[in-house]
Every structure is written in C-alpha cells, then in structure tokens.
N, CA, C and O atoms as CSV, one atom per row, in Angstrom:
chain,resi,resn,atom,element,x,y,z
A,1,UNK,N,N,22.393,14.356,-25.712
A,1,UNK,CA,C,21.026,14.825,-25.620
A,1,UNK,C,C,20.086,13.748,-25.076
A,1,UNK,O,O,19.117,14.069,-24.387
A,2,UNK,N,N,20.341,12.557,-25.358
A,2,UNK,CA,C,19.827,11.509,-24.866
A,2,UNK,C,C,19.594,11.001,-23.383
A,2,UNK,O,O,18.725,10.162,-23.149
A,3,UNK,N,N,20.343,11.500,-22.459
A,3,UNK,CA,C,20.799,11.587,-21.472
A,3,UNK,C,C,19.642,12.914,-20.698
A,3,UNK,O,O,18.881,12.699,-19.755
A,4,UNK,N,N,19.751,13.748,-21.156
A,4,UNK,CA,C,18.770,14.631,-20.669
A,4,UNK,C,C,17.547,14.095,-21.119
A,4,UNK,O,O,16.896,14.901,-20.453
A,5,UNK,N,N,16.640,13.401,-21.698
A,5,UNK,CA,C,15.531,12.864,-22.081
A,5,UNK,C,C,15.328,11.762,-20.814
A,5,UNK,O,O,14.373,11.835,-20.040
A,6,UNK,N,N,16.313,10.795,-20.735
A,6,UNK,CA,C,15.860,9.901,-19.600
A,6,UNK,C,C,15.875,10.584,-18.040
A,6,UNK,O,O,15.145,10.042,-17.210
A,7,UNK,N,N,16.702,11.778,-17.612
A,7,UNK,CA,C,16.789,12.225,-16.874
A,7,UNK,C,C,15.330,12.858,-16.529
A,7,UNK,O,O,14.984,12.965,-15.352
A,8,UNK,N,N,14.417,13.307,-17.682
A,8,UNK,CA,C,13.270,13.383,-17.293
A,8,UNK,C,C,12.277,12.392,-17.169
A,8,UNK,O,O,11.156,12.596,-16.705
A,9,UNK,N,N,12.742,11.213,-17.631
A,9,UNK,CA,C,11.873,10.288,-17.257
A,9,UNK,C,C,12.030,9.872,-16.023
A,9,UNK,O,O,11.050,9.593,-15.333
A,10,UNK,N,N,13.634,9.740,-15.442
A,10,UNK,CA,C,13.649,9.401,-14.290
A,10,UNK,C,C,12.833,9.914,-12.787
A,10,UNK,O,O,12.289,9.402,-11.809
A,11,UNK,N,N,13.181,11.378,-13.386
A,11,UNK,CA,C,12.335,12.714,-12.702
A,11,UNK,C,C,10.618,12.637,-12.797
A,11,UNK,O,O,10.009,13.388,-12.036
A,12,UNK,N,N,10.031,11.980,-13.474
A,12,UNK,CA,C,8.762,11.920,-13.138
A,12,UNK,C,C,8.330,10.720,-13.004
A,12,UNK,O,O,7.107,10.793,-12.887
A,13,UNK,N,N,8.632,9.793,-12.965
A,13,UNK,CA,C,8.619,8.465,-12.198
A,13,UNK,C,C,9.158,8.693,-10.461
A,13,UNK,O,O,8.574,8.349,-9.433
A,14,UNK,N,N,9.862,9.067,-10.551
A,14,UNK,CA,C,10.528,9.764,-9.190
A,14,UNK,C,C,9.280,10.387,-8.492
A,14,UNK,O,O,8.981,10.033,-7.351
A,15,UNK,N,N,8.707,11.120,-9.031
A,15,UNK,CA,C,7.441,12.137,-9.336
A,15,UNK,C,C,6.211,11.403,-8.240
A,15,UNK,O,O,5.804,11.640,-7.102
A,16,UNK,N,N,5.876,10.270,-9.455
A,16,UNK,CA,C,4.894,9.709,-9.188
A,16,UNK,C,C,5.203,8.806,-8.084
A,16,UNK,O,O,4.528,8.993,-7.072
A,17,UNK,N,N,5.871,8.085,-8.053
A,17,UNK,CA,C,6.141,6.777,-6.949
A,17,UNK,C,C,6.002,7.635,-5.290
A,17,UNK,O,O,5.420,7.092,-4.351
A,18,UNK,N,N,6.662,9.058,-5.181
A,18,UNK,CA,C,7.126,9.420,-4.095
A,18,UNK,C,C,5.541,10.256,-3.762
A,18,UNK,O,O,5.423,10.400,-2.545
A,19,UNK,N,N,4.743,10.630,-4.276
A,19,UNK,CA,C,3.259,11.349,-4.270
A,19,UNK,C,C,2.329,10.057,-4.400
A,19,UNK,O,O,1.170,10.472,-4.376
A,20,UNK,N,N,2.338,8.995,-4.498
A,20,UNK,CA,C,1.092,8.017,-4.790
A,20,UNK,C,C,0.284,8.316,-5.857
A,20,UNK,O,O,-0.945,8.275,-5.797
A,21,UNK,N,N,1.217,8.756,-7.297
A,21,UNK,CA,C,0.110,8.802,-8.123
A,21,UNK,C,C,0.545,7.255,-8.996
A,21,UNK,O,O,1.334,7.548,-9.895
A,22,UNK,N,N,0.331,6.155,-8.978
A,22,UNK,CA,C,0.505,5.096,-9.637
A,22,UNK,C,C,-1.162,4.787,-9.573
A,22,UNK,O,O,-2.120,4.848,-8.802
A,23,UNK,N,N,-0.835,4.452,-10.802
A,23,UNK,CA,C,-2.196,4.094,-11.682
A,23,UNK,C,C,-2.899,2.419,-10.748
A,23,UNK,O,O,-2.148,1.583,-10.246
A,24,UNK,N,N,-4.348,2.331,-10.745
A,24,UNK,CA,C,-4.640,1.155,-10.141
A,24,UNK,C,C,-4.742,-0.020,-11.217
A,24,UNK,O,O,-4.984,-1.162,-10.826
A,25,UNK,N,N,-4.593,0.205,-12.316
A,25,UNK,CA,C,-3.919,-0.987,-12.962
A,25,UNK,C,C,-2.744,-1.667,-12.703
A,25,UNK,O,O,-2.589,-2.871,-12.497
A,26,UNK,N,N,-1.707,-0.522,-12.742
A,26,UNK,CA,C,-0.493,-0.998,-12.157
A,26,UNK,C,C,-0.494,-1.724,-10.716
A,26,UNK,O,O,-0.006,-2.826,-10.466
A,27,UNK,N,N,-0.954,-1.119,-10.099
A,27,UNK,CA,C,-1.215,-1.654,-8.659
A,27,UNK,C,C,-1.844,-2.893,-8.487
A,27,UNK,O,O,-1.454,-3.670,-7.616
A,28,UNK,N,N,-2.971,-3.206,-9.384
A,28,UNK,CA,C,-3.493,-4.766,-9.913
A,28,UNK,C,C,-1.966,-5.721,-9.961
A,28,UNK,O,O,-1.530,-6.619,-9.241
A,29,UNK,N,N,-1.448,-5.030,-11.170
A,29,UNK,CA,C,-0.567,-5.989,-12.085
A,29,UNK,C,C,0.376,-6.458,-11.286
A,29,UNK,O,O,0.940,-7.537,-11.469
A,30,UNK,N,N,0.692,-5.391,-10.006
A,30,UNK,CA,C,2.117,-5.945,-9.418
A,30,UNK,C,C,1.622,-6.474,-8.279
A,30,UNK,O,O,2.436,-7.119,-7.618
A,31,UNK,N,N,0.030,-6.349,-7.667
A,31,UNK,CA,C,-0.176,-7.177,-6.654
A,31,UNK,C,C,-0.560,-8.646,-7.136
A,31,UNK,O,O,-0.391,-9.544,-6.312
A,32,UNK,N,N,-1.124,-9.017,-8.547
A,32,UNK,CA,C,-0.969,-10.033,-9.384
A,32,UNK,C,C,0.082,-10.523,-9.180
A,32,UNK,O,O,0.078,-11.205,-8.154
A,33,UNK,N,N,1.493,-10.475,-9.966
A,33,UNK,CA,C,2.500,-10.821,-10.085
A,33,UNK,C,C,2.653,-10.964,-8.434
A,33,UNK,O,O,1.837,-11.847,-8.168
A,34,UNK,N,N,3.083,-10.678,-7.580
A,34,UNK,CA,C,3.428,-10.957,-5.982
A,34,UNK,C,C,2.736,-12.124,-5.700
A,34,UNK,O,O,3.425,-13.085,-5.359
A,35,UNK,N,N,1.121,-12.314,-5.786
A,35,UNK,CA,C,0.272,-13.306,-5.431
A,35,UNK,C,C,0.738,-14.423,-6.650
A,35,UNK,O,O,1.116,-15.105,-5.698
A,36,UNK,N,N,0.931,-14.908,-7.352
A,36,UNK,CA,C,1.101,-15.754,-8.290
A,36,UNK,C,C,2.947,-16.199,-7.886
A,36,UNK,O,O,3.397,-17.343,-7.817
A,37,UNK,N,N,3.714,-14.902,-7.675
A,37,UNK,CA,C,5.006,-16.201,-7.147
A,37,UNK,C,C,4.764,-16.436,-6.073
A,37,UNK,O,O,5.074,-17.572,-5.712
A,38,UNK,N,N,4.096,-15.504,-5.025
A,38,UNK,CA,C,4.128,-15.946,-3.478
A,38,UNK,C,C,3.124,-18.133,-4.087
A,38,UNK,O,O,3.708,-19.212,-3.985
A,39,UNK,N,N,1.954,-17.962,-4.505
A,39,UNK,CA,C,1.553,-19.195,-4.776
A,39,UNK,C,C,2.684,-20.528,-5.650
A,39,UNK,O,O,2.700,-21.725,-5.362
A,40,UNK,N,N,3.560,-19.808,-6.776
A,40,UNK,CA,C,4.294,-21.197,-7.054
A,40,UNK,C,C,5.317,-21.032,-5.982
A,40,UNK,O,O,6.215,-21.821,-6.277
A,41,UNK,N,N,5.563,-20.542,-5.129
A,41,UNK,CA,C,6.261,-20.602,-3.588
A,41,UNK,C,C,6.023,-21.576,-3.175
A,41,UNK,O,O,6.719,-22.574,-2.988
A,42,UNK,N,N,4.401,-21.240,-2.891
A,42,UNK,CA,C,4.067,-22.102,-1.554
A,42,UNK,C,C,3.616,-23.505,-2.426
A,42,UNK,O,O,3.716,-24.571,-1.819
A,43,UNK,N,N,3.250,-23.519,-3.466
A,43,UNK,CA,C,3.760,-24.853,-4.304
A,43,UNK,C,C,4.761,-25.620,-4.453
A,43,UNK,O,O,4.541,-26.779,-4.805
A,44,UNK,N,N,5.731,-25.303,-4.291
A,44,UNK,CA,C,7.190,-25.589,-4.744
A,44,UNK,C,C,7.502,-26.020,-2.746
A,44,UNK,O,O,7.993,-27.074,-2.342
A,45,UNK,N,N,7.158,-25.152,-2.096
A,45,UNK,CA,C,7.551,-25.570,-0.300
A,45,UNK,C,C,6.295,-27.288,-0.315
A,45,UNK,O,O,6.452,-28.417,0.151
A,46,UNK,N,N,5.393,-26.766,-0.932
A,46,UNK,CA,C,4.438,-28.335,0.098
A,46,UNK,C,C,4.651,-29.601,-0.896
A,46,UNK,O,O,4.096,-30.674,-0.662
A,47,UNK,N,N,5.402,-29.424,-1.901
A,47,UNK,CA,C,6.122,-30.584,-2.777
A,47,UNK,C,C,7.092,-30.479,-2.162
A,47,UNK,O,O,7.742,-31.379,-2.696
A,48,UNK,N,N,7.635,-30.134,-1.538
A,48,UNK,CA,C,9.276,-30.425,-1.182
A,48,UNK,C,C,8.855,-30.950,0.378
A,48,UNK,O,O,9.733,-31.580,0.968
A,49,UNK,N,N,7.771,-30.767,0.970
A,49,UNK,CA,C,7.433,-31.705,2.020
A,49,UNK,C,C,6.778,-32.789,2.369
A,49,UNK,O,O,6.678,-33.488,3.378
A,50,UNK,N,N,6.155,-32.756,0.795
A,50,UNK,CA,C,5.770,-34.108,0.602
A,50,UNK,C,C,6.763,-35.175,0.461
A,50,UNK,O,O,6.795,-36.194,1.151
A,51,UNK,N,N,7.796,-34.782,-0.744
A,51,UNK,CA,C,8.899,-35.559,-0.528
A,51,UNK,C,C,9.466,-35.900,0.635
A,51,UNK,O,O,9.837,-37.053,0.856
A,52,UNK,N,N,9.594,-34.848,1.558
A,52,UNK,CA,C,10.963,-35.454,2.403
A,52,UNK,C,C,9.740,-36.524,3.316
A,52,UNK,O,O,10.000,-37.463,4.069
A,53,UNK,N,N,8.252,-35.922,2.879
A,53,UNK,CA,C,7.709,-37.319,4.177
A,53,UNK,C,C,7.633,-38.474,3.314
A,53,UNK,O,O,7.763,-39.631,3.713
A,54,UNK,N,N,7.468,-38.206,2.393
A,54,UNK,CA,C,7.964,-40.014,1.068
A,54,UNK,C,C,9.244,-40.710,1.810
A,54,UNK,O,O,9.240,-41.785,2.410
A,55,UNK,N,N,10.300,-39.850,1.618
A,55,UNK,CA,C,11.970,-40.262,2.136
A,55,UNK,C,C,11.854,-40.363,3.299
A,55,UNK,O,O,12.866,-41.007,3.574
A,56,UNK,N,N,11.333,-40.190,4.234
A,56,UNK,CA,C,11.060,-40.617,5.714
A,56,UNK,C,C,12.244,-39.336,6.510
A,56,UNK,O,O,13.152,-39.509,7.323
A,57,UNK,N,N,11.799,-38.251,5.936
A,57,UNK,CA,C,12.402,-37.161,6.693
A,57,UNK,C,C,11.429,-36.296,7.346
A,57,UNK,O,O,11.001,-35.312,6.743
A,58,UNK,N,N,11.102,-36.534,8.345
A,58,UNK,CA,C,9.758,-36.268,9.060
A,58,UNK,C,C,9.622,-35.023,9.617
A,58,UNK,O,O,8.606,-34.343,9.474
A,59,UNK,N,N,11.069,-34.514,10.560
A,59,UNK,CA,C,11.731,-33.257,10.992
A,59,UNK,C,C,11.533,-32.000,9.332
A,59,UNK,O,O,11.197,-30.819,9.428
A,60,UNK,N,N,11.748,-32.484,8.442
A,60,UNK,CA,C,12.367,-30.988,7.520
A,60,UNK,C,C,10.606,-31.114,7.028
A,60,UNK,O,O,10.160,-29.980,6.850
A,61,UNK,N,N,9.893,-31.858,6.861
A,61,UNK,CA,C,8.679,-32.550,6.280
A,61,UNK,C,C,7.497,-31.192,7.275
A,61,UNK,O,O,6.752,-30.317,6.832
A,62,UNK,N,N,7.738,-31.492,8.298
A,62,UNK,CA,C,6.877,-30.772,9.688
A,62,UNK,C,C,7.159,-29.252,9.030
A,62,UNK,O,O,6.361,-28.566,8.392
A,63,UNK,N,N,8.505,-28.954,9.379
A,63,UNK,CA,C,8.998,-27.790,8.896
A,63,UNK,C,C,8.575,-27.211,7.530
A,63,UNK,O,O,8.526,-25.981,7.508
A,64,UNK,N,N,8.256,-27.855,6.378
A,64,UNK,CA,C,8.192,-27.454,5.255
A,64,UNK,C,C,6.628,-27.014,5.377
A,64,UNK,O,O,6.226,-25.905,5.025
A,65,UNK,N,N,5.983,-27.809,5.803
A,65,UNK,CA,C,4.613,-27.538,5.902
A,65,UNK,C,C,3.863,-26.471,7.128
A,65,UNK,O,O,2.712,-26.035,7.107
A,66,UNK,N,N,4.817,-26.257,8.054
A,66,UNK,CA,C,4.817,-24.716,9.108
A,66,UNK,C,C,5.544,-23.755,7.945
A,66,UNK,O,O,5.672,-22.635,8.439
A,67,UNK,N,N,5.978,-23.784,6.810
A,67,UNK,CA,C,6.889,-22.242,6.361
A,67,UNK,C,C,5.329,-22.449,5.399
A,67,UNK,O,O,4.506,-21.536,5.457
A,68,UNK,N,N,5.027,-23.718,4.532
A,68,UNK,CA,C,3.954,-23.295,3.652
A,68,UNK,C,C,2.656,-22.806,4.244
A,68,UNK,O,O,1.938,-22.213,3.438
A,69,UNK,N,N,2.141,-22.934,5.618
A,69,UNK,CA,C,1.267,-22.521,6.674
A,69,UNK,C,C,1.179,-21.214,6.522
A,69,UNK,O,O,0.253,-20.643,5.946
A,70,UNK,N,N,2.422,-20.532,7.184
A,70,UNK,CA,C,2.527,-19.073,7.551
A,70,UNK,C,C,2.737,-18.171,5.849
A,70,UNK,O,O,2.510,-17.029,5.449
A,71,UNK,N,N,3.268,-19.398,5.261
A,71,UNK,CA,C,2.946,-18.137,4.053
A,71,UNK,C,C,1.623,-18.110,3.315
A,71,UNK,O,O,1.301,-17.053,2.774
A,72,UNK,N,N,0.799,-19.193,3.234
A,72,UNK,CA,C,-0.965,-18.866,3.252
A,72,UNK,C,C,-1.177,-18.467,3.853
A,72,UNK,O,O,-2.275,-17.945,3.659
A,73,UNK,N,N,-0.557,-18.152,5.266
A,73,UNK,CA,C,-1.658,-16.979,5.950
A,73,UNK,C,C,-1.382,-15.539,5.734
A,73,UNK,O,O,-2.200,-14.620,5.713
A,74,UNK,N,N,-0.115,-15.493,5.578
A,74,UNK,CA,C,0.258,-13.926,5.226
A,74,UNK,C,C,-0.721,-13.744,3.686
A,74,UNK,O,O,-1.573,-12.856,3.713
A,75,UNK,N,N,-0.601,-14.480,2.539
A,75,UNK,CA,C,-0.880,-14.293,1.545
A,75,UNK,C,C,-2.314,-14.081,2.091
A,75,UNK,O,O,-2.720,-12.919,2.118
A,76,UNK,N,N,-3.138,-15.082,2.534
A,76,UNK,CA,C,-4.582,-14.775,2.925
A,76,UNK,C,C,-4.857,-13.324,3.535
A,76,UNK,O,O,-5.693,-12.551,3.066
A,77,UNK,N,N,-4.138,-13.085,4.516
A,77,UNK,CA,C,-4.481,-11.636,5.176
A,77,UNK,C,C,-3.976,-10.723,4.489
A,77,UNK,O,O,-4.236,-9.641,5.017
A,78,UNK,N,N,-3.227,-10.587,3.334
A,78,UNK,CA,C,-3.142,-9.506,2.264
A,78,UNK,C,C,-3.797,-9.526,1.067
A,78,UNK,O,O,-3.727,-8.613,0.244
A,79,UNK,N,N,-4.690,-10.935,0.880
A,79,UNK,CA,C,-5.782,-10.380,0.052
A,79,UNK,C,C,-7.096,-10.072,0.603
A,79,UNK,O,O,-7.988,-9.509,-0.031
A,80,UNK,N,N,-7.154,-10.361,1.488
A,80,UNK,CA,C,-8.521,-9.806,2.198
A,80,UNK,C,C,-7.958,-8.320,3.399
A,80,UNK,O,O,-8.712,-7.973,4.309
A,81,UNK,N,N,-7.033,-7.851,3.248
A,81,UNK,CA,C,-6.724,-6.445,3.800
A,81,UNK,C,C,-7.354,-5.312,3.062
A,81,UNK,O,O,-7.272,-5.268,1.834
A,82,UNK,N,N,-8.088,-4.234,3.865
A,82,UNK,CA,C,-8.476,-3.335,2.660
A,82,UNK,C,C,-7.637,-2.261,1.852
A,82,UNK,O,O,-6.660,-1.659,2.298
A,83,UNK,N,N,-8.171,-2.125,0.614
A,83,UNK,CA,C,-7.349,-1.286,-0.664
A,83,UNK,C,C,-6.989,-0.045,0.734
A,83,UNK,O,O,-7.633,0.377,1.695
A,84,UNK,N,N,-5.652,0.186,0.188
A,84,UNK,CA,C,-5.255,1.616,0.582
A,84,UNK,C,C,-5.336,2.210,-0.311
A,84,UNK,O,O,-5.456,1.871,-1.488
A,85,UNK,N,N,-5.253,3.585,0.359
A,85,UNK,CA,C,-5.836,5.279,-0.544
A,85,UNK,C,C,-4.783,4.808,-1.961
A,85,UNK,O,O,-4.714,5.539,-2.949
C-alpha cells in the first residue's frame, strides 16, 4: 500500500515541475544554493591560482584566474538576468 502513496507523490511533483507550478520560495532556495557553490567555486579556483603564482607556476596561475573570470561573469549575468514567468 505504501507504494501506491509515493506513486502519488511522484505523480504530482511530476505535476508540478512539468507545468511551472514551483513555488518562488523554492526557486529563491535553489537559486541560493547554485550562487553560494558557484561562489566557494570560484573561491577555491582563485586560491589555487594564487598558489601556483607563489610556486612560480605562471602558465596554470593565468589559467586559473581566466576559469575564475568567466565564472564571475556567468554568475554576474545570471543574477542580474530578469525573473522568468
């Protein structure tokens, strides 16, 4: 019997996701969560290029700091993109 109970949960989650009825809290919470790892990301990339320019690795150093670049800018142009419906 248990089995038919989640089957309806599955079925209206199914429901909602595929019609756009998700709540704009939710939509907060998980564009929250995205922006907060995309940031210890790009934390974790411009320490790891600081190091390699400490260690005199100048090549991966350049590089680390073009991947942490393009991902502030993506992150920038998706918080200033406007709310969809």
């Amino acid at each position: 019997m248990a089995d038919l109970h989640y089957r309806e949960k599955l079925r209206s989650i199914e429901k909602a996701a595929s019609s756009s009825q998700v709540s704009d809290k939710a939509k907060n919470i998980g564009m929250g969560c995205f922006s907060l790892g995309t940031l210890i990301f790009i934390g974790f990339v411009i320490f790891l290029g600081i190091s390699l320019f400490i260690n005199g690795i100048i090549f991966g150093s350049i590089l680390s700091f073009i991947v942490a670049a393009f991902f502030i800018f993506i992150l920038i142009k998706l918080l200033a993109a406007p709310m969809l419906p």
